[in-house]
C-alpha positions in Angstrom: 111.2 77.6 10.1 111.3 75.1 13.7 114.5 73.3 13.7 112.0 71.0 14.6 109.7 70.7 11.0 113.9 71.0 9.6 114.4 67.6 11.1 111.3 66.2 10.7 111.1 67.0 6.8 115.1 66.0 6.2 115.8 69.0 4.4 119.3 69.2 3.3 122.6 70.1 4.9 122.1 73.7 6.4 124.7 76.7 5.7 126.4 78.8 8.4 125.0 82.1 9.0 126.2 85.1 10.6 122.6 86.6 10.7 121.4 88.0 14.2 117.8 88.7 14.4 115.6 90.8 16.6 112.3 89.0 16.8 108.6 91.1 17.4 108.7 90.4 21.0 112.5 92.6 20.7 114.4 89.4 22.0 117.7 89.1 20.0 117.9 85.0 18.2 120.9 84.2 16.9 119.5 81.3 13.3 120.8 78.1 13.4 121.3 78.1 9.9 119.7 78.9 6.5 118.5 76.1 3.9 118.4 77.2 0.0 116.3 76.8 -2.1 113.8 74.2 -1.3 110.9 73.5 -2.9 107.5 75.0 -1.7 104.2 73.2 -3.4 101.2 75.9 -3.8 98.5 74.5 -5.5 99.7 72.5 -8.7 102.8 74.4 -8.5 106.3 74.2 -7.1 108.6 77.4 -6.3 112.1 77.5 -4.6 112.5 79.3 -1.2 114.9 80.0 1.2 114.7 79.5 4.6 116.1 80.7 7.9 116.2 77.9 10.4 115.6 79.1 14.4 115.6 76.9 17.5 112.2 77.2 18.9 109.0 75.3 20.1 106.8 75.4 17.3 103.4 76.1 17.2 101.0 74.1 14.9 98.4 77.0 15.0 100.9 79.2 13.3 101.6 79.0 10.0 105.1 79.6 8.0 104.8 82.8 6.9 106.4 82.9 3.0 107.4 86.7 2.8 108.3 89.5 0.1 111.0 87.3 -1.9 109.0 84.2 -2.2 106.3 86.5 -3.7 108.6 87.9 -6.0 109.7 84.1 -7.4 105.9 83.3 -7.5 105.4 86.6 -9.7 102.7 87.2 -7.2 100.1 89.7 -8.0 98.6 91.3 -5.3 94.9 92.8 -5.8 94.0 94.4 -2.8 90.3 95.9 -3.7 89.3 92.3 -4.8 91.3 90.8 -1.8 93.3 88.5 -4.1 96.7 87.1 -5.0 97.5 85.0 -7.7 100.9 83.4 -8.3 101.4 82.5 -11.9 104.0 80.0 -13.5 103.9 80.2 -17.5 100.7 80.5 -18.9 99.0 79.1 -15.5 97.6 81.1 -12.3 96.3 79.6 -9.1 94.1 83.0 -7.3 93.8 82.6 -3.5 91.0 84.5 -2.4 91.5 86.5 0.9 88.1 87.3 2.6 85.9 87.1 5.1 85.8 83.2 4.7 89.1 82.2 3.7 88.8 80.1 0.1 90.9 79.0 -2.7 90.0 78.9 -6.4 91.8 78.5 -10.0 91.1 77.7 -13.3 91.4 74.1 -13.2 89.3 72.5 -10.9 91.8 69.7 -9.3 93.0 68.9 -6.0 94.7 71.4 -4.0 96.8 70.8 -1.0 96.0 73.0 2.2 97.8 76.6 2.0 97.3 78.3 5.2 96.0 82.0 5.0 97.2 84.2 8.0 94.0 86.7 8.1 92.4 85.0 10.7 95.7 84.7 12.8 96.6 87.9 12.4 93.0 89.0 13.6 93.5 87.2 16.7 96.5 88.5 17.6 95.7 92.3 16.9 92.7 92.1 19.2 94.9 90.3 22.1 
């Protein structure tokens, strides 16, 4: 995450890290610090994350990229052949549907905040 959306969302007090990372463009950053678990909203639902916190210019276009551990506390399930995934939390699911034309459905039809799906990004970039 920007140190910048860090700020902005006055997350709390960030701990030390002696992480080094080598980002895709091979340049070496050094995290500023990593944040605990903080709350993510998906849908109706609310799991912890951690995050590592870099110094950067942020890019609105880009979106935060949750990764393998958030799935994991999500108990994502992952259907490739019906291009789905579906987090469940107790006897609820919320399926995001990853296609063509990104959509979102679940079982109860409410309001849903935006989740950003990185298909079309990802498109962009691999034909750059």
């Amino acid at each position: 995450m920007p140190l910048s959306i860090w700020k902005k969302l006055r997350l709390p007090t960030l701990n030390d890290t002696k992480m080094v990372l080598e980002l895709a463009d091979r340049t070496i950053s050094k995290p500023t610090g990593v944040v605990e678990n903080i709350f993510v909203k998906v849908g109706k639902f609310y799991f912890p994350a951690d995050f590592v916190i870099l110094d950067f210019v942020a890019d609105p276009h880009v979106p935060l990229i949750l990764g393998r551990p958030f799935l994991s506390t999500a108990y994502a399930l992952i259907d490739v052949y019906e291009g789905e995934i579906t987090l469940r939390h107790d006897d609820q699911s919320l399926t995001l549907k990853c296609g063509d034309t990104p959509s979102i459905s679940y079982n109860n039809l409410e309001s849903l905040n935006k989740v950003d799906l990185i298909d079309a990004t990802c498109e962009e970039y691999s034909q750059a």
